[in-house]
C-alpha positions as CSV (number, residue, x, y, z in Angstrom):
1,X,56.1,-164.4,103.5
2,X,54.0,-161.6,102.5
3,X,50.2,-160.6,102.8
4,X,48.4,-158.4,100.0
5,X,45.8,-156.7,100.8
6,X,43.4,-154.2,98.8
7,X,44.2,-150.6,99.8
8,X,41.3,-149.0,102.2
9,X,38.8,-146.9,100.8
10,X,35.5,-145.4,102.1
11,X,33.6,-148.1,100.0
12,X,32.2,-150.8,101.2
13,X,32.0,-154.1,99.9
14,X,28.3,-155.1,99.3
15,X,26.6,-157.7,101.5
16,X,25.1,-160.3,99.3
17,X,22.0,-162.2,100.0
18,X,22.0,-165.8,100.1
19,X,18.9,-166.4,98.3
20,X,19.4,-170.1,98.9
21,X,18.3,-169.3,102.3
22,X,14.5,-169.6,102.9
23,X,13.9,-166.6,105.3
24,X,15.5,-164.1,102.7
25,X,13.4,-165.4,99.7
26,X,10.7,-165.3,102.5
27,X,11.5,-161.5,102.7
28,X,11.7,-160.8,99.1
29,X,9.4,-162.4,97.3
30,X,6.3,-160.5,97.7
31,X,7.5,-157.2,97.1
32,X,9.8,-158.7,93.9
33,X,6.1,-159.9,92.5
34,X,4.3,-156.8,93.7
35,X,7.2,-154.9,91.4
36,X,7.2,-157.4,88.0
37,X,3.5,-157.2,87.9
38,X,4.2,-152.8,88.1
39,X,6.7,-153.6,85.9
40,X,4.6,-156.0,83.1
41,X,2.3,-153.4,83.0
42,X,4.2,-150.1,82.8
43,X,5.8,-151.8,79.5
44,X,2.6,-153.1,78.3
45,X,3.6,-156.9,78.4
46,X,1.1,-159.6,77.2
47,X,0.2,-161.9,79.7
48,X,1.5,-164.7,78.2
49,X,4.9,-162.9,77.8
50,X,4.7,-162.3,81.1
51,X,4.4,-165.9,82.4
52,X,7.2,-166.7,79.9
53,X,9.4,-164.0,81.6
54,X,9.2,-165.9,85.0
55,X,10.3,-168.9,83.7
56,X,7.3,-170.6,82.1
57,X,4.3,-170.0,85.0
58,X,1.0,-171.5,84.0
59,X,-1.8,-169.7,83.5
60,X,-3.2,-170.8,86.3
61,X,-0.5,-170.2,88.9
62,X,0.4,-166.7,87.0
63,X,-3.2,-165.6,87.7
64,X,-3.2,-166.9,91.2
65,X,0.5,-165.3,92.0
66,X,-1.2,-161.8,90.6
67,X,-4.1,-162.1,93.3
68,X,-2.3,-163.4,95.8
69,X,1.5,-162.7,95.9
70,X,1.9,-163.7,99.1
71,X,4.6,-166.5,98.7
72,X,8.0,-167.5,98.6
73,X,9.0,-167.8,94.9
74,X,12.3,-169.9,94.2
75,X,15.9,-168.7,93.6
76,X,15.1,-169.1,89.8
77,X,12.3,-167.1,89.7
78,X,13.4,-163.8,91.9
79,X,17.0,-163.8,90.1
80,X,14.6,-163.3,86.8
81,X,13.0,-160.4,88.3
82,X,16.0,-159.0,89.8
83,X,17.2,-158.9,86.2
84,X,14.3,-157.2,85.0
85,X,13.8,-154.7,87.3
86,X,17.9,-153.5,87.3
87,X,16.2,-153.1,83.6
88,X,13.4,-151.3,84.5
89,X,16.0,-149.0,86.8
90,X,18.8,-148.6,84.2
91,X,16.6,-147.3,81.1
92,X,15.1,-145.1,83.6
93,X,18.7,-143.5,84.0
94,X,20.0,-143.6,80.6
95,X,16.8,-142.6,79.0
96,X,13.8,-140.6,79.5
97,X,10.4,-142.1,81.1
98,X,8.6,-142.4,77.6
99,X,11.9,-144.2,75.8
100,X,12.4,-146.1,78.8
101,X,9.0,-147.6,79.4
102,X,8.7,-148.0,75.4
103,X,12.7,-149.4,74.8
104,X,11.8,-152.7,75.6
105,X,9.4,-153.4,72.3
106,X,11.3,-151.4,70.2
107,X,13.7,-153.4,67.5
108,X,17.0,-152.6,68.2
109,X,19.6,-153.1,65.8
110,X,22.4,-153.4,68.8
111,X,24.4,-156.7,67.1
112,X,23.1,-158.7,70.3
113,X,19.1,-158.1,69.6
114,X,19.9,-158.1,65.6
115,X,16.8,-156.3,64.7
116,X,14.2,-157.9,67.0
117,X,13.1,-156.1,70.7
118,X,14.9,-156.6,73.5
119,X,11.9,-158.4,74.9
120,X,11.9,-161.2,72.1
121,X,15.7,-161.2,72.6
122,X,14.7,-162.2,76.4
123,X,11.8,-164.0,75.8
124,X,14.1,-166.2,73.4
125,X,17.0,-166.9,75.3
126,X,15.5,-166.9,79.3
127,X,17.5,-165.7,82.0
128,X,20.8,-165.6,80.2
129,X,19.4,-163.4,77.7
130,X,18.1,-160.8,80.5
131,X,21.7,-161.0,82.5
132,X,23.1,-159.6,79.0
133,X,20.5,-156.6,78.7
134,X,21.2,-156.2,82.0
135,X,25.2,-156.1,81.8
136,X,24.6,-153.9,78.6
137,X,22.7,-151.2,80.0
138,X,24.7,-150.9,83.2
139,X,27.8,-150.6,80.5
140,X,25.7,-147.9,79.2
141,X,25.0,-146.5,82.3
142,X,28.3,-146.7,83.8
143,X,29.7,-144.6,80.2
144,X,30.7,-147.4,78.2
């Protein structure tokens, strides 16, 4: 019988992080709000935008996470800023700081946004919708 194996290379596989695990979204979560709250600003999101980006927060608990974001937010909610900031990161490589922090409320006539701003596109279709902008700028990014 034989065994395949990939041939050795100097890469690495990457560890994930079990984010079902309560001590890693323990570790994350503050400094994952501390960054979307950088990040809402920096591209001039309305609050209410904001709140619809994590998932549908309240006001209430949106204003209270912003004073205080010393919590542990849920798989959900951390995969949603994941996306955005690997956003935030990838139209800072493809673009220069004024497009990048601007590309986000800009119509785009790419056939996936058809006219509107990436941020309706996300704000319409939740985190699937930010996975794709995601995938489509790290295309970008990677040459494609």
């Amino acid at each position: 019988m034989l065994n395949y194996a990939y041939p050795r290379s100097r890469f690495e596989p990457t560890v994930l992080v079990d984010l079902n695990a309560k001590a890693e979204r323990e570790r994350l979560s503050q400094s994952a709000l501390k960054g979307f709250f950088k990040l809402v600003g920096t591209w001039k999101v309305r609050d209410e935008d904001a709140r619809q980006l994590l998932g549908g927060l309240s006001n209430s608990a949106y204003y209270d996470w912003k004073k205080n974001p010393e919590r542990t937010l849920e798989v959900d909610c951390i995969t949603r800023i994941s996306y955005l900031l690997g956003i935030y990161k990838a139209l800072h490589i493809i673009y220069g700081d004024k497009l990048a922090d601007e590309w986000i409320s800009l119509p785009n006539n790419n056939q996936i946004f058809e006219g509107r701003t990436p941020l309706a596109y996300m704000l319409g279709g939740g985190l699937l919708a930010m996975q794709t902008v995601r995938q489509l700028l790290d295309a970008r990014r990677g040459g494609l």
